[in-house]
C-alpha positions as CSV (number, residue, x, y, z in Angstrom):
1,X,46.9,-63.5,-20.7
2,X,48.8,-66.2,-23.1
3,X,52.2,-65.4,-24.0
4,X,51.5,-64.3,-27.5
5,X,49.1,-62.0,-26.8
6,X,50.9,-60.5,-24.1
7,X,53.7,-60.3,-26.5
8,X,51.3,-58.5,-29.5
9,X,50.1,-56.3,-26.2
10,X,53.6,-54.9,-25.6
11,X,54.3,-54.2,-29.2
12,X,51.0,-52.3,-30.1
13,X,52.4,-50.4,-26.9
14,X,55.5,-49.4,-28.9
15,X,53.1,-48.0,-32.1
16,X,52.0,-44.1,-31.2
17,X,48.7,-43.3,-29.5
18,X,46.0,-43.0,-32.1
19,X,44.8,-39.3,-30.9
20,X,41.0,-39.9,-32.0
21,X,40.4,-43.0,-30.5
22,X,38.5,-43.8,-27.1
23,X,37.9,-46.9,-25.3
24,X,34.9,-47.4,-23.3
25,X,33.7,-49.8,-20.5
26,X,30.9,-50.2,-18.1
27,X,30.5,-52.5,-15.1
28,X,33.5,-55.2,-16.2
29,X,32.2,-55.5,-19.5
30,X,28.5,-56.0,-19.1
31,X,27.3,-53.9,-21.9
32,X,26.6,-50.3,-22.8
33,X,25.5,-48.8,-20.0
34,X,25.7,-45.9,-17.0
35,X,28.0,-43.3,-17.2
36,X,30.0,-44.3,-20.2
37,X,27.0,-45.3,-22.7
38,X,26.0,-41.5,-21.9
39,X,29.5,-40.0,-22.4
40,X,29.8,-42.4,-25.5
41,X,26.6,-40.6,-27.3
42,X,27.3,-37.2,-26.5
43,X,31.1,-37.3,-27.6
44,X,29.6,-39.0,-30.9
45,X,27.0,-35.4,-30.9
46,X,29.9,-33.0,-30.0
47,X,33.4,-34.4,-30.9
48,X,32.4,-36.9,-33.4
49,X,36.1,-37.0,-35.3
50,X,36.6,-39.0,-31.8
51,X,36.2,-42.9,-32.5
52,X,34.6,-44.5,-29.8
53,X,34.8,-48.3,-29.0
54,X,33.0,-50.0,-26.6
55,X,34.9,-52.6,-24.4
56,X,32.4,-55.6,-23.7
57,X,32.7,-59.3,-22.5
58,X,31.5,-62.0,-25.2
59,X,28.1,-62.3,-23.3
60,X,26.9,-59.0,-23.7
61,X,28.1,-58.4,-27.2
62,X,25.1,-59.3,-28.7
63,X,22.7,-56.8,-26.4
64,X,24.7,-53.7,-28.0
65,X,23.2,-51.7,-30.2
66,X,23.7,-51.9,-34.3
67,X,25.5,-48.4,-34.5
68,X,28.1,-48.8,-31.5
69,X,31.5,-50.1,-32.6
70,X,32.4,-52.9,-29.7
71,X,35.3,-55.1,-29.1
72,X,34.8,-58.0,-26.9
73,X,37.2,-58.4,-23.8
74,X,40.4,-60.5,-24.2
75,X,40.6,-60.6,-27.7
76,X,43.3,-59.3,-29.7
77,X,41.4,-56.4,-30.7
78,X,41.0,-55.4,-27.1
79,X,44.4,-55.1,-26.5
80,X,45.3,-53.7,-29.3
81,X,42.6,-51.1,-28.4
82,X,43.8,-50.5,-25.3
83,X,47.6,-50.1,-26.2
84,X,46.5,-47.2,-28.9
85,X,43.7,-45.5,-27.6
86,X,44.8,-42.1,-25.8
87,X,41.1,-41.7,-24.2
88,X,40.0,-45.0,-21.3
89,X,36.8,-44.3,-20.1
90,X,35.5,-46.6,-17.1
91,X,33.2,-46.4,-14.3
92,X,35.1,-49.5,-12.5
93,X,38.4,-50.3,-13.6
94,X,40.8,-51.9,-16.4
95,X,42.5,-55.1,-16.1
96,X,45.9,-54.5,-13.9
97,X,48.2,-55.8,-16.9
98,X,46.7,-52.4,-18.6
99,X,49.6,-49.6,-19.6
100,X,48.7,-46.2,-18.9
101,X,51.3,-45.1,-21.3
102,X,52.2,-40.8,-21.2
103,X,49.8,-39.4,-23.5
104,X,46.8,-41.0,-22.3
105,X,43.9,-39.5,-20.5
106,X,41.9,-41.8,-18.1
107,X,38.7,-40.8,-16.6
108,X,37.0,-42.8,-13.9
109,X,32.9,-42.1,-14.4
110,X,32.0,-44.0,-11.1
111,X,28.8,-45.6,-10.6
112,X,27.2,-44.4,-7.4
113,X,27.0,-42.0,-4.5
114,X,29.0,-43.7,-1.5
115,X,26.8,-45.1,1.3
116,X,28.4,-48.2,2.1
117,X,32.6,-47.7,2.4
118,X,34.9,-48.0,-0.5
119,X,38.5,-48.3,-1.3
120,X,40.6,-48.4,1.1
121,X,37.6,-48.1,3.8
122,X,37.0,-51.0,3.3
123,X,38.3,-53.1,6.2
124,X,37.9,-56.9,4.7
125,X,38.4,-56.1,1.2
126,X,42.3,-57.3,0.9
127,X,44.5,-56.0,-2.5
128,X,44.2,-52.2,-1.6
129,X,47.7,-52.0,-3.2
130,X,46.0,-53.0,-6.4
131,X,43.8,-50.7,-6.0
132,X,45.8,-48.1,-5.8
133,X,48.1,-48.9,-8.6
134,X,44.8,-48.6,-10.5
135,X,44.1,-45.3,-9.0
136,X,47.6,-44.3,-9.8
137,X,46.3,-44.6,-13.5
138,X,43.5,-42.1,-13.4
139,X,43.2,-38.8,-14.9
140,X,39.9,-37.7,-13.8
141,X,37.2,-38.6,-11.5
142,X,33.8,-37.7,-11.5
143,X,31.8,-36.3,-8.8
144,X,27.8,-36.2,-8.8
145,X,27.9,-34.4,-5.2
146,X,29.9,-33.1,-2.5
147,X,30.0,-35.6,-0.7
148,X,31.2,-38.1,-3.0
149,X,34.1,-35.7,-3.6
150,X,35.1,-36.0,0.2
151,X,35.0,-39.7,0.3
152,X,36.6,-40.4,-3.5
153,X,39.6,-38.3,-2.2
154,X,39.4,-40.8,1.1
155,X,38.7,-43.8,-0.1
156,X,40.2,-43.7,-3.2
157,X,43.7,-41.5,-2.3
158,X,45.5,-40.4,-5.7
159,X,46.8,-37.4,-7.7
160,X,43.7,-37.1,-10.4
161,X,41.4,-34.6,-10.5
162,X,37.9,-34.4,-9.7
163,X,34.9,-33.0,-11.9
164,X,31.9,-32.1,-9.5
165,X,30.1,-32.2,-13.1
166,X,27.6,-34.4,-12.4
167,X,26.6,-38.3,-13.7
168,X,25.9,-38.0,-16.7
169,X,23.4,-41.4,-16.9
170,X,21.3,-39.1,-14.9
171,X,21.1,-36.6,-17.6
172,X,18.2,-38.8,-18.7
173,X,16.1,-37.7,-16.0
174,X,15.8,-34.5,-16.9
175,X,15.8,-35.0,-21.3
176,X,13.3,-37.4,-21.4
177,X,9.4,-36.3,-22.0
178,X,6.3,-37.7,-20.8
179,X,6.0,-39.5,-24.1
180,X,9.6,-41.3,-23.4
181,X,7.5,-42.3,-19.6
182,X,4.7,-43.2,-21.1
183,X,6.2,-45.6,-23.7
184,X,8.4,-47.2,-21.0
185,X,5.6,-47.9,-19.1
186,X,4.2,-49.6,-21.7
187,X,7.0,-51.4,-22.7
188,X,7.2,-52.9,-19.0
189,X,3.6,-53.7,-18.8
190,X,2.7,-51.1,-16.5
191,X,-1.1,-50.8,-16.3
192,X,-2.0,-47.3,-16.9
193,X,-3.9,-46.2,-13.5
194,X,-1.1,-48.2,-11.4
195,X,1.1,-47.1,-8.8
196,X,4.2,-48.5,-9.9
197,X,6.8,-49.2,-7.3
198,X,10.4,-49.5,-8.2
199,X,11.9,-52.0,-5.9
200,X,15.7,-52.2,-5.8
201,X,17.5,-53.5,-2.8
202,X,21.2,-53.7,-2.6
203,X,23.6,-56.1,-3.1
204,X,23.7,-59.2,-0.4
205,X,25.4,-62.3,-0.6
206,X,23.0,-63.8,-2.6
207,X,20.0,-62.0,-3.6
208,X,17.4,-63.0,-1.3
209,X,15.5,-60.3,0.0
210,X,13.2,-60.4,3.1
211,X,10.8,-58.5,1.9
212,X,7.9,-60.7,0.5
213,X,6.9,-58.8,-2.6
214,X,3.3,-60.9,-3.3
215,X,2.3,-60.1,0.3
216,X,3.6,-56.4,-0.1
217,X,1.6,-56.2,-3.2
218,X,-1.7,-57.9,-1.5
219,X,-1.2,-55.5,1.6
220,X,-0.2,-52.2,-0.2
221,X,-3.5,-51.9,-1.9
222,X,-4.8,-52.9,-5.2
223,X,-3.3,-50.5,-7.5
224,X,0.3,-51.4,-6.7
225,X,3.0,-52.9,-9.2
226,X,6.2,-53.9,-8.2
227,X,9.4,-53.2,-10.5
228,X,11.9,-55.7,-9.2
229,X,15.4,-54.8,-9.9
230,X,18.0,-57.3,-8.1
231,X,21.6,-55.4,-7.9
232,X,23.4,-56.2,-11.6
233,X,25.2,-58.8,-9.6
234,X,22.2,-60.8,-10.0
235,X,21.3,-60.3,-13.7
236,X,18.9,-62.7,-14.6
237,X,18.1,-61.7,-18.0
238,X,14.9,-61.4,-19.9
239,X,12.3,-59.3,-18.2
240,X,9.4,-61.8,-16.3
241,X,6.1,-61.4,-14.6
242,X,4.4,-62.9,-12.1
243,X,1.1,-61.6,-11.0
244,X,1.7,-57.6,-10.2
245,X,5.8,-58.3,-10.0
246,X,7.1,-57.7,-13.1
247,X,11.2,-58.5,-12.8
248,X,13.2,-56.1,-14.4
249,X,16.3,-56.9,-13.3
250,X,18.0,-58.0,-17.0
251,X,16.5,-54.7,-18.2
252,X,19.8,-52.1,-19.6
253,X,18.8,-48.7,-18.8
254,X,18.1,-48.4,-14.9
255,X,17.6,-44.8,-15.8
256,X,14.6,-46.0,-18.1
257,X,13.3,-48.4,-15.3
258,X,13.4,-45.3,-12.6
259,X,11.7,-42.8,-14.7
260,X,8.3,-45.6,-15.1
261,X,8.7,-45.8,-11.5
262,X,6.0,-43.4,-9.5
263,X,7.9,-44.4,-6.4
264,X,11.1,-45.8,-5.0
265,X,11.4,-48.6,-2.1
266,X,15.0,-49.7,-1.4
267,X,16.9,-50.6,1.6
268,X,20.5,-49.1,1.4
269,X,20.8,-49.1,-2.4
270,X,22.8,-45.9,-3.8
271,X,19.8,-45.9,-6.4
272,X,18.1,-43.8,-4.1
273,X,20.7,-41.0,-5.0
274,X,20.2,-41.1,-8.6
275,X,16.2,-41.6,-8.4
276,X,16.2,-38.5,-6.0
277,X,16.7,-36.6,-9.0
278,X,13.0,-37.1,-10.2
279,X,11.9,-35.2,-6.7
280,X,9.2,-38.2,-6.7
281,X,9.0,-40.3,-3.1
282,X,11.5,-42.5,-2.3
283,X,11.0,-44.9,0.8
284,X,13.7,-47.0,2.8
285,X,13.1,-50.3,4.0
286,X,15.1,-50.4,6.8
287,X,14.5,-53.6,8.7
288,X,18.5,-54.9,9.3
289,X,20.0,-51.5,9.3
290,X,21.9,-52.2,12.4
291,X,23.2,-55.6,11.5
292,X,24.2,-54.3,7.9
293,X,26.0,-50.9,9.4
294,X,28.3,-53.1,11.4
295,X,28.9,-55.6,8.5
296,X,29.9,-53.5,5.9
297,X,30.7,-49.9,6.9
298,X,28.7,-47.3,6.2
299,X,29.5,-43.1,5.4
300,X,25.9,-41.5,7.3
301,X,23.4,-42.7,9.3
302,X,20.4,-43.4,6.5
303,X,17.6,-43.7,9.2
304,X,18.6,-40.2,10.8
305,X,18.7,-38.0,7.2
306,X,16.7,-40.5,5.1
307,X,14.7,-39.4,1.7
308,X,12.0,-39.9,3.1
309,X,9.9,-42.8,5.1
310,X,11.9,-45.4,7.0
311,X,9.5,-48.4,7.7
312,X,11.4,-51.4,9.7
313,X,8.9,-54.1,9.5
314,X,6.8,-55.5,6.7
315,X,3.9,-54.2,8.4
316,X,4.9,-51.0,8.7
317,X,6.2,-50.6,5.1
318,X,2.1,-51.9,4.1
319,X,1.0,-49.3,6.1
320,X,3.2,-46.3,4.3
321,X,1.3,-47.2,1.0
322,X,-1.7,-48.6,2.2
323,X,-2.1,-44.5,3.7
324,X,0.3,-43.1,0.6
325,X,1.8,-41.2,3.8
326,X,4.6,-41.6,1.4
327,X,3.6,-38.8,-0.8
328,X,3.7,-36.2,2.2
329,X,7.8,-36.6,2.9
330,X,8.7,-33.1,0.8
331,X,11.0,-31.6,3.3
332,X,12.6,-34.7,3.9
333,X,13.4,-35.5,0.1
334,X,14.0,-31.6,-0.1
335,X,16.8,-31.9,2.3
336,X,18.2,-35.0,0.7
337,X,18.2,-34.0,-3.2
338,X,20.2,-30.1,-1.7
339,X,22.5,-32.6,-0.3
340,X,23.4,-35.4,-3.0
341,X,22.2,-34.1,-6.2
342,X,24.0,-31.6,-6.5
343,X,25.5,-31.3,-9.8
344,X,23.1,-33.7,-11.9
345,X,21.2,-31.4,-13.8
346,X,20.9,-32.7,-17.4
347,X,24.5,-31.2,-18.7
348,X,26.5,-33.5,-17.1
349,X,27.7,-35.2,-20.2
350,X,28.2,-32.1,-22.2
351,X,30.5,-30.6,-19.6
352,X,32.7,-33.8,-19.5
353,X,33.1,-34.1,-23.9
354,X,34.0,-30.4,-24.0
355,X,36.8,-30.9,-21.2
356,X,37.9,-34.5,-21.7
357,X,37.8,-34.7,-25.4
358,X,37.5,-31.2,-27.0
359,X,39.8,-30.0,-24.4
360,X,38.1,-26.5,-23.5
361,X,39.3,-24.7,-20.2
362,X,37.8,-25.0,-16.9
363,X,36.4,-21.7,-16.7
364,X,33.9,-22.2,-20.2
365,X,32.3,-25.6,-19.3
366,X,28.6,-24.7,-18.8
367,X,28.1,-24.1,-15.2
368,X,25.9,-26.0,-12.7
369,X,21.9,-25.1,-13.1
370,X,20.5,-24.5,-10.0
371,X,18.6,-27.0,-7.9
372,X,15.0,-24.8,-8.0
373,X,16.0,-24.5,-11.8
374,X,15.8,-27.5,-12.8
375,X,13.0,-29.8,-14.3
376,X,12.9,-33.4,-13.9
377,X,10.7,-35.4,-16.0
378,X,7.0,-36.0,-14.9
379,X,5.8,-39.7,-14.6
380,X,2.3,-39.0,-16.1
């Protein structure tokens, strides 16, 4: 930060907090996204005297949409932003030069349920004590599951409070019709009559996956089109197709991209979590599971309690759809959804607007709808 900015910075800090404005980001700045795009819209429905600003780098400023009010990172409207807003909503985290000045009411959204180790779990990530000066700052943290509760309070040690709420990007999976599916499909270039398979490995130094997605296609059986989605690490932009791969990796909404899938194939990706949502089949490519348990730490065994079908080998991963023994995994996928999705049930968003920003008690957020109550959205 240049000295006069820093300088502007520390006297917007000594104007009073504007009590109707909040501050938005998602992913470091990447664009309107995950958990706070959805809080963002529903605070606009139910508490729109609140002004909400998106927080975006200079990149992604031009993929936001007409009627969101956006400020791009390190400008002097940023900080200025950031000194007066008394609501910071983030599912990562602000720069470590930002105040959390008494007054101000910072909720951490997240972005995933914990498979691989985080925070201070994390053996070879160095500046935990960053970290947790960061943590010091937050308010609230949200929850989609149990289990993300018990490791957020591990990994991420602090004095907030957590909402077992629900994400509320996942509320989409249980809004959206089979018109909304229909017209993503088309969008994407989904043939009508295909099976269209959502594949979305995790991150890797460097994305280069194993799997060889023309052979997977010619082996799976005719009907089969891939959805490639790299981790956002690897954004490459503009959606592209090659034959029956159609790369949707630059597209915003991974929400969107999951409900045209008609199936899930990812290796330890927490997408898994959110897709199980859809109660549609989700199967785990597992072939370096041992190698990447060691590497980077992980919270489960995945191959003992998976979603469903663990193949190891390309040929066995052919064989799941060339069969469709895919579509018989019910208790599996059962088990999984009772476990880690919990709380998403379409009124996750709503119960964080009417606590976080109209300020209503505990006790009269709408409750949690039951698992067997719910209705996710059909993808035909």
């Amino acid at each position: 930060m240049m000295l006069r900015t820093r300088l502007r910075y520390r006297w917007h800090l000594q104007r009073p907090l504007d009590p109707e404005l909040a501050v938005y980001c998602a992913y470091w700045g990447r664009g309107y996204t995950c958990n706070p795009a959805a809080i963002h819209a529903k605070a606009r429905e139910l508490a729109p005297h609140i002004r909400s600003v998106f927080l975006v780098d200079a990149e992604a400023a031009a993929t936001m949409p007409y009627d969101v009010e956006y400020a791009v990172i390190g400008s002097n409207r940023y900080w200025e932003l950031l000194a007066r807003a008394t609501y910071l909503v983030n599912n990562a985290n602000f720069a470590s030069r930002v105040v959390k000045r008494p007054g101000t009411i910072h909720l951490q959204t997240q972005h995933g349920t914990p498979l691989k180790t985080m925070g201070v779990d994390e053996p070879t990530v160095g500046g935990h004590d960053r970290l947790l000066r960061r943590v010091r700052r937050w308010d609230f943290n949200l929850s989609s599951n149990r289990h993300s509760t018990r490791i957020w309070e591990r990994a991420f040690p602090g004095s907030y409070e957590i909402l077992e709420y629900g994400y509320p990007r996942n509320d989409r999976f249980f809004t959206a019709t089979s018109d909304d599916v229909a017209r993503i499909r088309r969008e994407l270039g989904v043939p009508r009559s295909a099976t269209a398979v959502l594949y979305a490995p995790t991150h890797r130094a460097g994305f280069e996956p194993d799997l060889d997605l023309e052979a997977f296609c010619a082996a799976a059986g005719d009907d089969v089109v891939v959805l490639l989605r790299a981790h956002y690490f690897h954004d490459r932009g503009a959606l592209r197709t090659r034959g029956r791969i159609i790369d949707v990796t630059g597209h915003r909404s991974a929400e969107d991209i999951c409900l045209a899938a008609d199936v899930l194939l990812t290796d330890y990706s927490s997408i898994m979590f959110d897709y199980a949502n859809l109660d549609r089949p989700i199967v785990v490519y597992a072939d370096d599971w041992e190698v990447y348990r060691e590497t980077r730490g992980v919270y489960f065994d995945l191959p003992a309690a998976p979603p469903g079908p663990v193949a190891r080998t390309p040929q066995e991963l052919a064989r799941v759809f060339r069969d469709r023994s895919y579509t018989e995994s019910h208790a599996l996928r059962a088990a999984f959804r009772q476990r880690f999705c919990q709380f998403d049930d379409g009124l996750a968003a709503e119960r964080v607007v009417r606590r976080i920003f109209l300020g209503e008690p505990p006790e009269t957020i709408p409750p949690v709808v039951p698992l067997a109550e719910r209705t996710p959205a059909l993808t035909r």
